[in-house]
C-alpha positions as CSV (number, residue, x, y, z in Angstrom):
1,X,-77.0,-28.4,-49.1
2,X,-77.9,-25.3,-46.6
3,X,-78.1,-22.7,-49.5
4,X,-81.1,-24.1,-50.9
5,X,-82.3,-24.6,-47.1
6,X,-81.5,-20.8,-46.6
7,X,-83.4,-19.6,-49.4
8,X,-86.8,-21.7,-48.7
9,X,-86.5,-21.2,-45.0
10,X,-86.7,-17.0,-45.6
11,X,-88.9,-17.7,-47.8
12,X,-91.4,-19.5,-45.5
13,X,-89.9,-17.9,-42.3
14,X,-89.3,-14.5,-43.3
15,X,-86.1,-14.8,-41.6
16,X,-83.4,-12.0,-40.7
17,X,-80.3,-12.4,-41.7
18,X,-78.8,-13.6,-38.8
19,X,-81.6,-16.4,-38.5
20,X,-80.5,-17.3,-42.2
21,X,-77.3,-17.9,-40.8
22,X,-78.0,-20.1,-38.2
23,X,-79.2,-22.7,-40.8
24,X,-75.7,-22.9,-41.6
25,X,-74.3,-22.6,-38.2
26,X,-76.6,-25.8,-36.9
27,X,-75.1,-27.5,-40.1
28,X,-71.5,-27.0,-39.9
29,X,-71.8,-26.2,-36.2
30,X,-72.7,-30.4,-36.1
31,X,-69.4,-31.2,-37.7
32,X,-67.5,-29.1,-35.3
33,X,-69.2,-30.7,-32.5
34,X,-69.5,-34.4,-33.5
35,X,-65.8,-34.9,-34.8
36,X,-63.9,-35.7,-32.3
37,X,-66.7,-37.5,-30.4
38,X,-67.3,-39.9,-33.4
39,X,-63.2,-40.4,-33.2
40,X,-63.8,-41.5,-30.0
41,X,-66.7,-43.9,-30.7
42,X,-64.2,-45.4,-33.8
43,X,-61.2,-45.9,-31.2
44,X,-63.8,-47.5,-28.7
45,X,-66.0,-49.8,-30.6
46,X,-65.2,-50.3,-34.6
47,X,-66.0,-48.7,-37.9
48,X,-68.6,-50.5,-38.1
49,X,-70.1,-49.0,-34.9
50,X,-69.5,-45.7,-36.0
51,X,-71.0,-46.2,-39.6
52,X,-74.0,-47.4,-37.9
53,X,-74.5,-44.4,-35.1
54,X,-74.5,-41.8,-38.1
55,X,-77.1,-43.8,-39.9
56,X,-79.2,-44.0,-37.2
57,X,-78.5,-40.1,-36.5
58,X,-78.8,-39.3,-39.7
59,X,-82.3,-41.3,-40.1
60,X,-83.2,-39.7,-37.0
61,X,-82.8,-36.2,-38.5
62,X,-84.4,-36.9,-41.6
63,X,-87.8,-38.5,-39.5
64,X,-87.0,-35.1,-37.2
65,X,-88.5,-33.0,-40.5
66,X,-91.8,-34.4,-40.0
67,X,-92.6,-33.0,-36.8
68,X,-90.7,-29.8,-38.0
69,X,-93.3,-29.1,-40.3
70,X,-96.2,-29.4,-38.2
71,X,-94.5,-27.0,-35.7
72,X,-93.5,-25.1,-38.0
73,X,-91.2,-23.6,-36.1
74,X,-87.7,-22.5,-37.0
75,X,-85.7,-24.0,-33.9
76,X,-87.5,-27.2,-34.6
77,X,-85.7,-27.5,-37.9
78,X,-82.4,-26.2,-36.3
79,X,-82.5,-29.1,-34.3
80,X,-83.1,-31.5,-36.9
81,X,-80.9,-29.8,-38.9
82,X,-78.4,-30.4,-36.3
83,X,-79.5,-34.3,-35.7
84,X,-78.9,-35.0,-39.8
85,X,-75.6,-33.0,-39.9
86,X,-74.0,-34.8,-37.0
87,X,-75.0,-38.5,-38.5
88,X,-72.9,-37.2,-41.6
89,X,-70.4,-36.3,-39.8
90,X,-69.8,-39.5,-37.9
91,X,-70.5,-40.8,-41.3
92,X,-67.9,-39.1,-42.9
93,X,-65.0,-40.0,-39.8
94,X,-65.5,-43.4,-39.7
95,X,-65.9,-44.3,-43.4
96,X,-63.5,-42.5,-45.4
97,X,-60.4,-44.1,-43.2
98,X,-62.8,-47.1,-43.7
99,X,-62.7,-47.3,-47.2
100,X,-58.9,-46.8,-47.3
101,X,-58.5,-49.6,-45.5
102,X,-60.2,-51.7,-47.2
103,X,-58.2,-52.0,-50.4
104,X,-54.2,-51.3,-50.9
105,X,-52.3,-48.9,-49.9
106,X,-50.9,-47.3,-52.7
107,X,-54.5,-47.1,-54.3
108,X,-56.3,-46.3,-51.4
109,X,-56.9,-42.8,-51.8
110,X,-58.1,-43.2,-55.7
């Protein structure tokens, strides 16, 4: 998802290198940071809540876009970079074990 990013942001931004890389940074930088956190939000409330938090972050950063492009500014669409990546990473830790608990578990991983 952030090559494509990368390659219309330095198109549009004329971006050094290192500003190429901070698309990617912001990105995985979101998983790093919302991991553990959205472990935490699992443990406290449900799955349930957690599946619901990354939707709404991950709505949030999507909507974030909009004002992004009327800035036009590159931290602008860091940050909402940022907002979508850590809804799909709370996303991601709270339905995968989820799923696999849903069904069996011998099949569970299938």
């Amino acid at each position: 998802m952030t090559d494509p990013l990368v390659k219309v942001f330095s198109r549009v931004f004329t971006m050094t290198n290192l500003q190429a890389s901070l698309v990617q940074f912001c990105f995985y930088g979101a998983y790093f940071c919302l991991a553990i956190p959205a472990a935490l939000i699992i443990k406290r409330f449900t799955y349930k809540t957690g599946v619901l938090v990354g939707l709404g972050l991950f709505v949030l950063g999507s909507f974030l876009f909009y004002p992004a492009s009327l800035s036009m500014q590159l931290g602008s669409f860091l940050a909402a970079i940022f907002v979508l990546a850590s809804g799909l990473s709370i996303l991601e830790t709270s339905c995968n074990p989820y799923v696999c608990a849903l069904g069996p578990d011998d099949t569970a991983t299938k």
